[in-house]
N, C-alpha and C positions, 0 to 999 in steps of 0.2 A: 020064526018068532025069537029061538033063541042069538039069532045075527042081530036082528034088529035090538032084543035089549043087551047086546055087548057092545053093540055102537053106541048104543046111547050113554052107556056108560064109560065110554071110551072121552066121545064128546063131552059129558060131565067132568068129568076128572079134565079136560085140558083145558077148561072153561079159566079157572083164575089164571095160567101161566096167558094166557091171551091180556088179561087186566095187568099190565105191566106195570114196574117203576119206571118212573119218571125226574130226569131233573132239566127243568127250561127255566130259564130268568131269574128269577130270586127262589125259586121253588125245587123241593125235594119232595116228590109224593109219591107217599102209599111203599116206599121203601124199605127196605129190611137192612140192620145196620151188620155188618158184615166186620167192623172191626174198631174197637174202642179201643183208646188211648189216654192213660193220665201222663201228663207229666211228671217232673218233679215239683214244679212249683202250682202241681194243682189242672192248669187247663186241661180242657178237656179236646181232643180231636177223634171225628168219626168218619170211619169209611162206608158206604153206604153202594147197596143193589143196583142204584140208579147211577147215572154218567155225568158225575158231576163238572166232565168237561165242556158240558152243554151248558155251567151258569154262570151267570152276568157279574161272578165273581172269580177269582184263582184260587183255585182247591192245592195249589201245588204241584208239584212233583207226583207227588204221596196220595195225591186225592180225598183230601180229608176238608169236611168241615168243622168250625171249629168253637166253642165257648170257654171265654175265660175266668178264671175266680172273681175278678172282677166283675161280671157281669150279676145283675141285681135278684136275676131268678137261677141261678147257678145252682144251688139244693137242689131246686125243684127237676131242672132239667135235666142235671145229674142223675136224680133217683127216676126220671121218665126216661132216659136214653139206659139206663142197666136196667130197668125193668122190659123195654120192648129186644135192647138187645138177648137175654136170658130168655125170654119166649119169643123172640123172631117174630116178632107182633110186626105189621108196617106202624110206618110213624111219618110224618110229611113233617119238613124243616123246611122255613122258609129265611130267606138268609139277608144278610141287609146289603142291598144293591149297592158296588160304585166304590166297595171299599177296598178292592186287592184281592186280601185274605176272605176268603169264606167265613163270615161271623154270623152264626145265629142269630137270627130276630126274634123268634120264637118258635116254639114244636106246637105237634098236638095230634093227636089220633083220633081214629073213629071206631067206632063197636061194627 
């Protein structure tokens, strides 16, 4: 009995690293952002869990996607991308196809 509920707990515990990140096409999901960047003049670039050399954009060298001050939810996505980075929370970026650079469309997360 005691084999059986240390497997199961075994299998528990390795249950989320199975639920992977992901990046295909315009999309970053469920992600953990592993490395923020301001610049000087403000933009913002993120390196992210998932393989952003799998999207339908150029993350770079550096593998970063990216938002700039310019951009009209920039606060918002700011203070979303250092709140999920500071708890490792996932967060899915979906990115705007066809444009080179990897530019954010918009973020959002799920409870």
């Amino acid at each position: 009995m005691r084999y059986v509920l240390s497997l199961i707990a075994a299998i528990s515990v390795g249950i989320p690293s199975f639920a992977s990140a992901s990046c295909s096409g315009v999309f970053c999901g469920d992600v953990t952002i592993e490395r923020l960047v301001v610049s000087n003049n403000g933009d913002v670039s993120i390196r992210t869990s998932g393989d952003e050399t799998q999207l339908d954009c150029d993350p770079g060298s550096s593998l970063y996607l990216k938002f700039r001050t310019t951009d009209t939810a920039y606060a918002e996505w700011y203070a979303m991308s250092l709140t999920a980075y500071v708890q490792q929370a996932p967060i899915t970026f979906r990115m705007i196809g066809g444009t080179g650079t990897c530019y954010v469309s918009y973020m959002f997360q799920e409870q």
